[in-house]
C-alpha positions in Angstrom: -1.0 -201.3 -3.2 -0.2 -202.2 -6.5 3.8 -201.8 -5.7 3.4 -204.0 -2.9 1.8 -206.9 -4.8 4.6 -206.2 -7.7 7.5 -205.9 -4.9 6.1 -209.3 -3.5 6.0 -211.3 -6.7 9.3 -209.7 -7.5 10.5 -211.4 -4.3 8.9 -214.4 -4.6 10.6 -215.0 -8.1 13.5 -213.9 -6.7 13.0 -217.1 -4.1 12.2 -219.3 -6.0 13.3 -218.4 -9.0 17.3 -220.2 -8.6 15.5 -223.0 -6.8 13.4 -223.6 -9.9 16.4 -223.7 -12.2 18.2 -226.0 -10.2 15.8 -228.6 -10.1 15.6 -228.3 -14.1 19.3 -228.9 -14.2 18.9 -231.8 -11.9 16.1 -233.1 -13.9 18.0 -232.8 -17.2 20.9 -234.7 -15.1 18.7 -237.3 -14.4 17.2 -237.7 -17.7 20.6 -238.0 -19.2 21.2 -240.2 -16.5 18.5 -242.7 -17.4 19.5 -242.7 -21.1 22.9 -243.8 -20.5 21.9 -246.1 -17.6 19.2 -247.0 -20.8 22.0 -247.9 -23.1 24.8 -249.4 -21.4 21.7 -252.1 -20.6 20.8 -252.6 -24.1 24.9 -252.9 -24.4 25.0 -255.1 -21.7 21.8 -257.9 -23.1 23.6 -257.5 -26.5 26.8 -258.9 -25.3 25.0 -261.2 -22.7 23.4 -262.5 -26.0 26.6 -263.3 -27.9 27.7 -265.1 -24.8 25.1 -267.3 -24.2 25.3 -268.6 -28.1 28.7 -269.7 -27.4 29.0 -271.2 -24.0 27.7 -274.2 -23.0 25.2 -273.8 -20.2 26.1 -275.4 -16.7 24.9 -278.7 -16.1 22.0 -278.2 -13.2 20.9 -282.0 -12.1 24.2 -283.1 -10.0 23.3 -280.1 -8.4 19.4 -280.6 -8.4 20.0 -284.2 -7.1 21.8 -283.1 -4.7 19.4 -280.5 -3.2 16.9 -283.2 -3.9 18.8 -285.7 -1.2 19.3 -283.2 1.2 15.7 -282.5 1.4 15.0 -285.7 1.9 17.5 -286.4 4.5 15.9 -283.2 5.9 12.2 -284.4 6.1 13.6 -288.1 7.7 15.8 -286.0 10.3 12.5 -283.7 11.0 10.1 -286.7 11.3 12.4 -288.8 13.7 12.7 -285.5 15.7 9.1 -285.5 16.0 8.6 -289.0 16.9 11.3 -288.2 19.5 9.3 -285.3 20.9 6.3 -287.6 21.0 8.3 -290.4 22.8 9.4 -287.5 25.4 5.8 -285.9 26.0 4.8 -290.0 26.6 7.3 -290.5 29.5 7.2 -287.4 30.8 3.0 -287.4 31.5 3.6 -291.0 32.6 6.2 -290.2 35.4 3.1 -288.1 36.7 2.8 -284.2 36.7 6.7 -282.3 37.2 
């Protein structure tokens, strides 16, 4: 009996064994992986860094005006719609039920 249990767990490493150091290598892969992905980031913010001490940052309000005006013209356009609707649902219920 005691063969059997040893031939078994034998087997069983045997299995699992290759399975087990392949997902080691592919953890180590992934480590490494992170560390690099790690420092080409750190690279990345230290050059962003330099960059944004010597340009001159985009000027934002033509832009925010704009978006400012549109919205506007947006909420005029939906509130005529509305008043439109309303104007519709009043003729319509006054030329009696369709």
């Amino acid at each position: 009996m005691a063969d059997n249990v040893e031939t078994l767990a034998n087997d069983i490493s045997n299995l699992l064994g290759p399975i087990v150091i392949e997902m080691d290598k592919n953890i180590v892969a992934t480590q490494q992986s992170q560390q690099e992905l790690s420092q080409e980031i750190e690279r990345l913010i230290a050059e962003l860094e330099v960059f944004s001490d010597i340009a001159e940052p985009p000027r934002l309000q033509p832009a925010l005006d704009k978006l400012t005006e549109a919205k506007k013209k947006m909420a005029n356009a939906i509130k005529l719609l509305q008043q439109t609707t309303r104007r519709m649902d009043a003729i319509q219920s006054s030329l009696g039920p369709s």
